[in-house]
Structure formats: C-alpha cells, structure tokens
N, C-alpha and C positions, 0 to 999 in steps of 0.2 A: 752289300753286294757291290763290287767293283767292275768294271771294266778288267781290267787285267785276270781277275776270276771269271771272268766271261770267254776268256783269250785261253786260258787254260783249262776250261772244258772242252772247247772244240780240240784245242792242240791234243786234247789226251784220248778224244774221243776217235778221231784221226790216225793215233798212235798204235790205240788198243794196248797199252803199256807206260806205267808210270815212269818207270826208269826212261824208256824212247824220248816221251814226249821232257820230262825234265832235261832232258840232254837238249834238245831242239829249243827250248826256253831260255837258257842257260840258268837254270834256278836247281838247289839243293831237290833230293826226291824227300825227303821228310816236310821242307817247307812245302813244297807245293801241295803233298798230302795231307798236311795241315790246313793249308789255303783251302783246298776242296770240304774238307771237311766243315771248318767256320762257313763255305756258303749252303752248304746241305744242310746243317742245323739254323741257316736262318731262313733258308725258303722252305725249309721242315718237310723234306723229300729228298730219298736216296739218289742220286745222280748216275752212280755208276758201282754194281755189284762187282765185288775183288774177289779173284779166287788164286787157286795157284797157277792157273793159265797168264796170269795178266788182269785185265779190266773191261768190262763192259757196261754199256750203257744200258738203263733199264727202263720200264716204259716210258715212266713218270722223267727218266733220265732223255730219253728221243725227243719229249716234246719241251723238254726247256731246251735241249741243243738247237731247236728251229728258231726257238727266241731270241738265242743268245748270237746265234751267227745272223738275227737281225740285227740286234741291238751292236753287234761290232762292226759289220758293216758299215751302218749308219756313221757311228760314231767315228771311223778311218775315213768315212768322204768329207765328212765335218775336218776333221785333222788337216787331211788335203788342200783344203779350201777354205779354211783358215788359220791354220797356225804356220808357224815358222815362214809366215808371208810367200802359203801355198799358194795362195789366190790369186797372186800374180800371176802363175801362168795359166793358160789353156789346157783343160781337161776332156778328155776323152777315153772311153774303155769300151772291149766287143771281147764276149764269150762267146765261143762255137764249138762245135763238133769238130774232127778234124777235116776239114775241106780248106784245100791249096787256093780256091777263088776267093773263100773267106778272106786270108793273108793278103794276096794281091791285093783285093779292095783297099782293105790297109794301107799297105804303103802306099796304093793312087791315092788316097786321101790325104795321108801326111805329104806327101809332093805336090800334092794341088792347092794346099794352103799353106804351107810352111810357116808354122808361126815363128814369133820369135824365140818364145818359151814355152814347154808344154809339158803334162804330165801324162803320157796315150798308156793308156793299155791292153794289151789283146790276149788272151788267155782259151788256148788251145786243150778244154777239157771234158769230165763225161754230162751226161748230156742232163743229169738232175742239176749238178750245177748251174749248166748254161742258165738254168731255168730258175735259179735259185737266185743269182749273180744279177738278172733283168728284174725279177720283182724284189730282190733290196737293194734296188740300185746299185750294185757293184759295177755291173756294167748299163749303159744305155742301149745295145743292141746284142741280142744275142741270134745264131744260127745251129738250127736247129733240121731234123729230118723226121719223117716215120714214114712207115710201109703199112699195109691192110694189118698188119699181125697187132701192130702198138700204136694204131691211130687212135684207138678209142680210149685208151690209158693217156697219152698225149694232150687228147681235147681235153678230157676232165683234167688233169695236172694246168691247162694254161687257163680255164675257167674259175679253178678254189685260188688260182696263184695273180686273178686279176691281169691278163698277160693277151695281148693281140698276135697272130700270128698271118704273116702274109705269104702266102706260096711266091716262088721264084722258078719253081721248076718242077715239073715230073720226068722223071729217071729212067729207065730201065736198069736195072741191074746188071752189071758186069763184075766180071773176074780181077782183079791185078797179077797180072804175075811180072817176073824178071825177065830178059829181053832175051837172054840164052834159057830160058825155061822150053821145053821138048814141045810146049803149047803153045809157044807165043806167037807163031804164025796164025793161030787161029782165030777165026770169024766169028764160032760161034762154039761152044760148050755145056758140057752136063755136071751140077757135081757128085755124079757118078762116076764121071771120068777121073774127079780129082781128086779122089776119095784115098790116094797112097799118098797127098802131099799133106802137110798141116795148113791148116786155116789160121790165119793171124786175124783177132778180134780184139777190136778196142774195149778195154778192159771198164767195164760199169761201176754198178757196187753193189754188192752182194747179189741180195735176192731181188732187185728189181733189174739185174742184168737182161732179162728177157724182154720185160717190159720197155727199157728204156732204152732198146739196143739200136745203133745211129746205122747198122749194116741191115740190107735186106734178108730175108729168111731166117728169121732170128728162131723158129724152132725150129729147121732145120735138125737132127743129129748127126753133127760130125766126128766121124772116126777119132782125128786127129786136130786136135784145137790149142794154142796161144794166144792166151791173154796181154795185151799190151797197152798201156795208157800214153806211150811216147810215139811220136809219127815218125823220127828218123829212125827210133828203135823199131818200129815193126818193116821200117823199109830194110833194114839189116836182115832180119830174121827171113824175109821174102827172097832176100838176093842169096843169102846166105844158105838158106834150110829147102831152095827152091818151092818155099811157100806160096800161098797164096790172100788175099784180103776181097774183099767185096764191096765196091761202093758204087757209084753215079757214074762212073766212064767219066767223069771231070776232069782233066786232067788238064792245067794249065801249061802251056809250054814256056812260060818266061820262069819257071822253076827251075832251075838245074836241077834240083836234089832228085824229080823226079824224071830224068830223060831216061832211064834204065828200065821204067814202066811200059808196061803193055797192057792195056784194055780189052778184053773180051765178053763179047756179049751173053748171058746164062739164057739158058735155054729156058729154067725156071723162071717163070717169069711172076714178080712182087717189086715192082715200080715204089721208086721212091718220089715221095713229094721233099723237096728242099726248100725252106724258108727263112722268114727273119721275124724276131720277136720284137716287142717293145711294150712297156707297161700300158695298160688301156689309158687314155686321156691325158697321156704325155705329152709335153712339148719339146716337140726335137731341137736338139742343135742343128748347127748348121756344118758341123762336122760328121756329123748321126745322117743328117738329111741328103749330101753328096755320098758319105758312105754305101747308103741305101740306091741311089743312084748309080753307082757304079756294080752294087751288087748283080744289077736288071740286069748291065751291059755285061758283063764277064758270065753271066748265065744265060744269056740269050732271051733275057724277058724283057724285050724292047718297047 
C-alpha cells in the first residue's frame, strides 16, 4: 500500500469514473486500474464495484476512503512542513461554510501578522468537509452552522469526530435576493411568496444533503431548487435567474462581490447558530487564536 494508491482512491472516489479521475492524475486508465487493483488484493477487500455506469464505492470501499483521506492528509502536512524546506515558512488553514465574515477574518489576520513567508489556506466548502479537514488536520479552524432541523446530526458528527464547537452567533434567517429583484424593498417575507423564483442551495453530498445542510429550512419543499458548491456562482444565478439563497442576513460590506445583495427577513422562522470548530485539546496558533478573535468582532460576539 502506497501513498499515491491512497491518492487515487479518493481521486476516483471524487470522480465516480476511472477515465475522469485518470485524467485529473495524469496516469494511463489501465495503470491506475491496475494500481487499484494490487491495493484491493492486498488489503483483501473490494474498494469499488465497476459497472457500465462508471465506479462506485462499496461498503467495505466508504470505510477505507475515511482512512485513506486520513492517512493523506496527515501525510501532505508532513510534506508541508518538512520537505522541500516547507518548514520555513508559516502555516495556517480555515475550512468554512460559505460565510463572507469567514473570508474577512482572513485576510485581518494575514494583515495583522504579515509574515515573511507563509503557506495560509482557506477552503470555502460543504460542510462534512469542514468537519473532515479540523479532525485530520487539514485545516486548524473550521466554520460551521446548524438550525433546530440538523443540530442533533451535527452534535453527534463533532462528538465521534473528537471536534469542540463554539457558537458566535444566533441568526434569524433571511432571504438573499438581487437588488432590482420586485422584493427587495422588502422587510419581511414568506417562502410562499417566493415559490415562482428558484432557490439557489449550497450544494452537500448526496444523501446527507439534508442532514448537513449550512441554509435554514432544510426540509423545507421547494418548488424550484439549484444546486451550487461555488459562492460567485450562485451569486450569478441570483442576479441572473432573479433567484433567491438563505442565510444569516451577514452580510459584510467591505465585499464588493456582494453590494448587489439584499437581506430579508423570513417570516419562517429556524435561527441559525454560527460557530467555530477546533479539535478538542488543541493547542492554538497564534494565528488560529487572533483568527478567532476577529471572528467575535465581525459577528458581534464581543
């Protein structure tokens, strides 16, 4: 068992297609289905059922993928921080939901220490990640939400996952729309009202999309729904489709991307709790530690 067969589980698993994922590799599709192959006959379990759809992963295949994006993980902070005289510089990484106060923090932090040299990372993704990315360290801090509907899905996930979680905020939930939208003078809304426009949703994974979903009223049925894993892409489809999105009313004003925003309060009301994660019995940086600092202050948790 290699590393690089470890890299190319997840990459195919990701894919859902050998050909996909060989392209994204740059490796022949024969080699790699060879490669797969020598590591399923030596840890003597099928990894992933082939048929003429593509690839899937199978039971016994879901729980080596949790092992295996440990064991790569680990092994890329290792790389990081010590090979090619990584370790010279300054590291930092933050997984979140998508929240614009998240990002701000961010850059106050890289502006308030400026080091010399550094390797920061910030990874704007869905929300099993975040969660994935703090308990194997990928990242040191992740930002995280739930509502009444997936709080109790949420606790259990940050309890098996070893994972602290500190509120910053309760929400009310609000609307987004575009600034010429026929609503956007509005105070306050039903989504009864919105039920002709599409709802733009941050796109989860599969079947825990309900469970793990970062918008209020996750079972909700809406009429009309898009899927989206990109923030400037669902701010297109908003501006574009006179969509609509659901989050916190957060809205930071030193964004440009988002001045075309409008905030409206839902009628429904499923308050969101927003927080920050960090492995239980961690010890923070001091880049983690003003991070968090700044998160208080751009949230109002002073």
């Amino acid at each position: 068992m290699t590393i690089n067969q470890l890299r190319y589980v997840i990459a195919i698993a990701k894919a859902s297609s050998m050909s996909e994922a060989s392209s994204k590799l740059y490796i022949s599709q024969p080699a790699l289905s060879a490669s797969i192959a020598e590591l399923e006959e030596e840890v003597g379990i099928s990894i992933f059922e082939r048929n003429n759809r593509g690839v899937k992963l199978t039971d016994d295949g879901a729980e080596f993928l949790v092992y295996a994006k440990q064991v790569v993980g680990q092994y890329s902070l290792m790389e990081d921080r010590y090979l090619a005289k990584e370790h010279l510089y300054d590291h930092f990484s933050v997984s979140a939901q998508h929240f614009d106060f998240a990002v701000q923090a961010f850059t106050d932090t890289v502006k308030h220490f400026g080091p010399d040299a550094y390797r920061f990372s910030i990874r704007e993704t869905m929300t099993h990640e975040v969660l994935e990315h703090v308990r194997d360290r990928v990242s040191e801090i992740g930002i995280v939400s739930y509502s009444k509907d997936n709080r109790a899905v949420l606790v259990k996930l940050l309890r098996e996952y070893k994972l602290d979680f500190q509120p910053l905020r309760v929400c009310d939930a609000y609307v987004y729309v575009w600034d010429n939208h026929e609503f956007a003078g509005r105070k306050e809304i039903s989504l009864e009202e919105l039920q002709d426009y599409p709802f733009i949703s941050f796109e989860q994974n599969n079947e825990s999309d309900f469970y793990l979903s970062e918008e209020a009223l996750g079972n909700y049925s809406f009429s009309k729904m898009i899927k989206s894993s990109d923030r400037a892409t669902s701010m297109e489809l908003i501006a574009q489709l006179n969509g609509y999105s659901i989050g916190s009313g957060m809205l930071a004003g030193e964004d440009k991307k988002l001045k075309g925003l409008v905030a409206i309060r839902l009628k429904e009301e499923d308050p969101l709790t927003i927080g920050y994660l960090t492995r239980t019995g961690s010890e923070l940086s001091e880049y983690a530690k003003y991070y968090i600092e700044t998160l208080n202050q751009l949230s109002g948790n002073k």
